[in-house]
N, C-alpha and C positions, 0 to 999 in steps of 0.2 A: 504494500500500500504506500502511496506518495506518502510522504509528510505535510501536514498543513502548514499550509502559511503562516507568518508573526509578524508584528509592525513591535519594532523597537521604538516608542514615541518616549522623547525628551521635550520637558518644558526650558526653551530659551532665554523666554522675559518674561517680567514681574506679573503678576494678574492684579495689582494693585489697579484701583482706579477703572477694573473694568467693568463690563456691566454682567449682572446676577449671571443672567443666564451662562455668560463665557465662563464663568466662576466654576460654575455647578458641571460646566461641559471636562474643566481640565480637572477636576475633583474626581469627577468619576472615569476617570481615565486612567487615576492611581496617581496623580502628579499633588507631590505638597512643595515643595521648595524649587526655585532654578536650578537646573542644571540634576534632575530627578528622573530618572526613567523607570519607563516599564514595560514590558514584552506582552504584548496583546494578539488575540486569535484577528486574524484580517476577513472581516464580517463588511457589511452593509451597515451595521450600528455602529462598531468603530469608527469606519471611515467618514460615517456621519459628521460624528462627534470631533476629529480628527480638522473635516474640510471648516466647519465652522469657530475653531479657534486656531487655524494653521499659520496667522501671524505671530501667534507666541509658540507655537513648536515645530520640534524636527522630528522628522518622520524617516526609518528604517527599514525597508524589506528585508527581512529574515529568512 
């Protein structure tokens, strides 16, 4: 069986000052601090959540 896919997402910049939703988007992504990652299944809700706060993160194919 292949392996599935991962996205290695790191949070780059502050979420200070931004608005709820982006907040709650990089929270449940597993990101608390800059410079934080985490290895997620590469879904349709990931990449959701990924394309709507992709100015504060970097994204990895696994």
């Amino acid at each position: 069986m292949a392996k599935a896919k991962q996205l290695k997402v790191t949070l780059i910049k502050s979420i200070i000052g931004q608005k709820p939703a982006k907040v709650a988007s990089v929270r449940s992504l597993g990101l608390k601090k800059i410079n934080s990652s985490n290895t997620l299944p590469d879904n349709d809700a990931v990449r959701g959540m990924v394309a709507s706060v992709s100015h504060l993160v970097k994204v990895e194919e696994i």
